[in-house]
RONUFI-837542 format. One record per residue: residue number from 1; chain; y, x, z of N, C-alpha, C in turn. Coordinates in steps of 0.05 Angstrom, whole numbers. Example, Ala and Ser with C-alpha at 12.3 -4.5 7.8 and 13.67 -1.06 7.14 Angstrom:
// RONUFI-837542
{pt 1,'A',{-114,264,156},{-90,246,156},{-66,264,156}}
{pt 2,'A',{-45,257,142},{-21,273,143},{1,258,157}}
//
This chain:
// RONUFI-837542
{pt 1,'A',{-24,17,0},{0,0,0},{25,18,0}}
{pt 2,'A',{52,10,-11},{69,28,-19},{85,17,11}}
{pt 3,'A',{92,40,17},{117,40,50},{140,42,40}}
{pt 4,'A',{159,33,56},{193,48,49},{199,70,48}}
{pt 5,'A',{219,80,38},{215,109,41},{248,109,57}}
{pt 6,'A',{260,92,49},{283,90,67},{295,63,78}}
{pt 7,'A',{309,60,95},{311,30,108},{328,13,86}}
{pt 8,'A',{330,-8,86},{335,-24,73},{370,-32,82}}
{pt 9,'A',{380,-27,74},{412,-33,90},{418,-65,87}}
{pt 10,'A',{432,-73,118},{444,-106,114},{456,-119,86}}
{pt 11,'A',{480,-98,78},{476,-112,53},{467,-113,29}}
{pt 12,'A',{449,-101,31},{422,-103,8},{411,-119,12}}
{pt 13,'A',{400,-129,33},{385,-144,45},{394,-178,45}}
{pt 14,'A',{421,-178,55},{434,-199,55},{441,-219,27}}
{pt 15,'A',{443,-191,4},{447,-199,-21},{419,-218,-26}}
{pt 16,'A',{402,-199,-33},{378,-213,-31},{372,-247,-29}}
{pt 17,'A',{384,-254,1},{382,-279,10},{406,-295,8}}
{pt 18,'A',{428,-292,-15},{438,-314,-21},{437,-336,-29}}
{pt 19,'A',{423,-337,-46},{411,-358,-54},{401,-387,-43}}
{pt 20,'A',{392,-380,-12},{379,-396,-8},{407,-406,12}}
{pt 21,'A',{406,-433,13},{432,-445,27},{433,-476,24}}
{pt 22,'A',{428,-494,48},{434,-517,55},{449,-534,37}}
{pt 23,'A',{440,-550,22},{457,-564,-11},{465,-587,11}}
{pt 24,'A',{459,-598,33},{476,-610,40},{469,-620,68}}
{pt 25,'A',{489,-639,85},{487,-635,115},{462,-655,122}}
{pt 26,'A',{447,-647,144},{434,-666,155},{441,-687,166}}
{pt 27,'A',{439,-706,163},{450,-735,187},{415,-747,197}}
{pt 28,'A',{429,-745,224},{401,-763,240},{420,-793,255}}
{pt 29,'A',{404,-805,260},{411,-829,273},{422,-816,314}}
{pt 30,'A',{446,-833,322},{450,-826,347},{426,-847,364}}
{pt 31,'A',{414,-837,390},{394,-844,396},{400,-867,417}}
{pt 32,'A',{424,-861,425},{437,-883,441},{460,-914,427}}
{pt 33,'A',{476,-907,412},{487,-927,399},{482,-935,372}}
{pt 34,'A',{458,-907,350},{450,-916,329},{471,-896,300}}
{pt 35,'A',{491,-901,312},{520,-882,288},{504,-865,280}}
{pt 36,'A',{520,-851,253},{502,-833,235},{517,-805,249}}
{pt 37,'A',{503,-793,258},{517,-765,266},{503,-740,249}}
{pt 38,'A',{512,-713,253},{498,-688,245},{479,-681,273}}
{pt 39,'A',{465,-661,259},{448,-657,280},{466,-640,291}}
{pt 40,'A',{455,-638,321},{460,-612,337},{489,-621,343}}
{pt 41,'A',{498,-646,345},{529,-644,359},{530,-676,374}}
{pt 42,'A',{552,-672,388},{555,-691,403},{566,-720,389}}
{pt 43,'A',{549,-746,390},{549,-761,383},{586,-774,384}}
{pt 44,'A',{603,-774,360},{636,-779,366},{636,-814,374}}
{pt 45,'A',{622,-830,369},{617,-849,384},{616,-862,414}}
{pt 46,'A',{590,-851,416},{589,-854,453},{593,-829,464}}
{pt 47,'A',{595,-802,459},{585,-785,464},{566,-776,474}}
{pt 48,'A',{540,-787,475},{516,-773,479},{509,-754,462}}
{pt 49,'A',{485,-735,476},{470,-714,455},{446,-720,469}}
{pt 50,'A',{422,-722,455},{403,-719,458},{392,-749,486}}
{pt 51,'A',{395,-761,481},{405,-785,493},{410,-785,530}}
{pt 52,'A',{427,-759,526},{437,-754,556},{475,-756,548}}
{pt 53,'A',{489,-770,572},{526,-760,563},{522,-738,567}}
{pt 54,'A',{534,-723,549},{556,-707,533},{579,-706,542}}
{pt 55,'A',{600,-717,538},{627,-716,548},{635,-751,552}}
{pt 56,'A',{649,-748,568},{662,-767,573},{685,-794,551}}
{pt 57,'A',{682,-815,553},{682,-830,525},{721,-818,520}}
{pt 58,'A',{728,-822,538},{763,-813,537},{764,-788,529}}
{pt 59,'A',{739,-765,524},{751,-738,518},{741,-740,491}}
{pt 60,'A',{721,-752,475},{720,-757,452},{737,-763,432}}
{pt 61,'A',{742,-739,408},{758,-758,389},{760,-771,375}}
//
């Protein structure tokens, strides 16, 4: 099997993997009031995440 013979530098490497990239956002359902949110953030609705509060409904924008 052929080895490296020298390290592969970040942006060589990085070039490499442009390509591959998210064509567009995920939306999941909020688990508490239903709204279409993104994943991984706090519901701007009720503010829950993960069907625990999050922030408080007055600090929401």
């Amino acid at each position: 099997m052929a080895h490296p013979k020298r390290k592969t530098s970040k942006q060589r490497r990085n070039k490499r993997r442009t390509h591959v990239k998210a064509s567009t956002q995920q939306l999941a359902k909020c688990s508490n009031c239903g709204a279409t949110v993104r994943y991984h953030t706090v519901c701007p609705e009720c503010g829950y995440y993960r069907g625990k509060p999050a922030v408080e409904q007055a600090d929401v924008l």
